[in-house]
N, C-alpha and C positions, 0 to 999 in steps of 0.2 A: 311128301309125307315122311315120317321116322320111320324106321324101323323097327318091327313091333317085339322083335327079341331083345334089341340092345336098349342097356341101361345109357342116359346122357346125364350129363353132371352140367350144372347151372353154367358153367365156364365155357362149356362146350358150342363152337360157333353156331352150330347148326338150332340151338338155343335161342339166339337171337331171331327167329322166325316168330316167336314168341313173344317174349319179353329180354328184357336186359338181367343181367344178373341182381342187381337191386333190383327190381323192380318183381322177379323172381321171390326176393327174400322177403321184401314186404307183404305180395301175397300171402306166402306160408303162414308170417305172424298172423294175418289176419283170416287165415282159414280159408284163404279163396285161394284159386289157379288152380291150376293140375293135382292130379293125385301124386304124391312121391313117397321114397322111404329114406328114411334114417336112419343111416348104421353109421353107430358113434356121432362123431360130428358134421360124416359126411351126407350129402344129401345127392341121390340120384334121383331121375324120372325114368320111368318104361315107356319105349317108344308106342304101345300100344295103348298107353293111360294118354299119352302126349294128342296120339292122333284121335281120342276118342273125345278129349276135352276139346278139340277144333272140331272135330265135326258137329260136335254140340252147339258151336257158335256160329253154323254157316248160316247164312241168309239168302233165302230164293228171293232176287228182287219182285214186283207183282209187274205182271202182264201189262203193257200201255195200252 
């Protein structure tokens, strides 16, 4: 999981657990992926937005 204080920046390796950086940027245009902010042209994510949009996605498989 991220770290829920640090800001990561789409570049950033630990990103790739994600998405790619395209594929980061495509999100945004289209309003989906992660929460992030924009300051100027930069774009960060908070590791606590990061780990909250994954656990949104987990999936309990069902019982065999």
């Amino acid at each position: 999981m991220f770290d829920s204080d640090k800001l990561y920046r789409p570049s950033d390796p630990a990103m790739r657990a994600i998405a790619t950086e395209g594929t980061l940027a495509v999100w945004r245009c289209k309003g989906q992926g992660p929460a992030f902010f924009k300051i100027g042209c930069r774009v960060a994510y908070r590791g606590a937005d990061l780990n909250a949009w994954l656990d949104a996605r987990r999936v309990e498989p069902a019982a065999a």
